[in-house]
C-alpha positions as a printed NumPy array, in Angstrom:
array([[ 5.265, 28.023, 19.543],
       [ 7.518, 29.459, 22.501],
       [ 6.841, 27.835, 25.799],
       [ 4.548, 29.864, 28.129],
       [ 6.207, 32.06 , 30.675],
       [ 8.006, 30.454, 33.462],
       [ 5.696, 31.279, 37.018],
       [ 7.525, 32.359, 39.78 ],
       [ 8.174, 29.459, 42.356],
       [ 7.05 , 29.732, 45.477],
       [ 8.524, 27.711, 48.915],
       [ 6.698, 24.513, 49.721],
       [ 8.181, 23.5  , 52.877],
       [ 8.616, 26.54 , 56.156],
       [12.32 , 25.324, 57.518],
       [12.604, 28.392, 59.566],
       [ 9.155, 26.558, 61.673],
       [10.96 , 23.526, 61.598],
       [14.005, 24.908, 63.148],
       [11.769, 26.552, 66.034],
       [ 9.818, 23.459, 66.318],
       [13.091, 20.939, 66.795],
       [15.72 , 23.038, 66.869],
       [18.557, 19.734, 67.254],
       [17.139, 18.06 , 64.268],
       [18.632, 18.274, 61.069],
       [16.754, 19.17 , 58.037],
       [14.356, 17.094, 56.514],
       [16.473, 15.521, 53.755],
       [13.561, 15.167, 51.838],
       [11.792, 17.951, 52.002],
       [15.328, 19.605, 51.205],
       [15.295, 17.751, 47.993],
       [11.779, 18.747, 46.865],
       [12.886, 22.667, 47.551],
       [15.788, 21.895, 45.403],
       [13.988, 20.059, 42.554],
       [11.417, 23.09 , 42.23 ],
       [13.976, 25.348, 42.075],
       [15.624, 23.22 , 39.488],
       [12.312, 22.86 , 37.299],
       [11.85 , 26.863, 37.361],
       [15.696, 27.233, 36.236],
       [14.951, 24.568, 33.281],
       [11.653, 26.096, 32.395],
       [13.437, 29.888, 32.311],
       [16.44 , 28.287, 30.119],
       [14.021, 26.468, 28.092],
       [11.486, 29.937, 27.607],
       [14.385, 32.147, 26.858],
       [16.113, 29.49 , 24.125],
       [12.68 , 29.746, 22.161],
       [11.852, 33.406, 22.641],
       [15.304, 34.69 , 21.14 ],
       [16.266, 34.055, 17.316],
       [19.472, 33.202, 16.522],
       [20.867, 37.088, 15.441],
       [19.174, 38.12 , 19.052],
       [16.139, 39.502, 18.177],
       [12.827, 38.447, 20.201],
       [10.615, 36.345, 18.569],
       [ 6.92 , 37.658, 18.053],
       [ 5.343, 34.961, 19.483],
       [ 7.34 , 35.168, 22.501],
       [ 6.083, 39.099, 23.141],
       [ 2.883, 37.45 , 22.847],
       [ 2.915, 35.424, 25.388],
       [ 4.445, 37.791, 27.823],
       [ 2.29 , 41.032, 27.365],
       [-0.742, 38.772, 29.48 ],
       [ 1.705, 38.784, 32.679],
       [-0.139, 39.977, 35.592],
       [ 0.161, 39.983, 39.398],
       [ 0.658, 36.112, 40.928],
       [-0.359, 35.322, 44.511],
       [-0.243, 38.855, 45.51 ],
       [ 3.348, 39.433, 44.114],
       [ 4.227, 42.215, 42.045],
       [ 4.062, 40.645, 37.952],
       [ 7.58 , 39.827, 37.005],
       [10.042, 41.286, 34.904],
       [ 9.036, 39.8  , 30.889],
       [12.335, 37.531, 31.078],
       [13.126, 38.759, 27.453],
       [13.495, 42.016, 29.053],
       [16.147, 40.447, 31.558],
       [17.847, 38.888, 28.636],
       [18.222, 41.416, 26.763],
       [19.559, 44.41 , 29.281],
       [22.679, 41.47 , 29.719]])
């Protein structure tokens, strides 16, 4: 079974408030971190989708269409791109 489609991260931390806020302090280290770590985990989770929706000779694998036709609108975003779709215009 493929993996389910990736979701789209979203930002957890507002540095641009924090800059206003304390505008000689430098960044949170951590919170810097936990940006970068989600942004790490959606990377992984795309790699990871797109390894198990595409067969070895390049064609898309049916269960991976499957899982993709469902994608609709998140948190009042426009639905993404299927990935496979990405993939395969490369």
């Amino acid at each position: 079974m493929v993996a389910p489609v990736p979701e789209i991260p979203s930002r957890g931390y507002d540095f641009s408030a924090f800059s206003v806020g304390q505008p000689g302090a430098p960044l949170p280290g951590n919170q810097v971190d936990n940006e970068l770590d989600r942004a790490n985990t959606a990377v992984e989770q795309t790699i990871d989708f797109v390894r198990q929706a595409i067969n070895d000779d390049g064609t898309v694998k049916t269960s991976a269409l499957t899982s993709i036709v469902g994608t609709t609108r998140h948190s009042g975003r426009q639905a993404p791109r299927p990935l496979v779709a990405v993939a395969l215009q490369t």
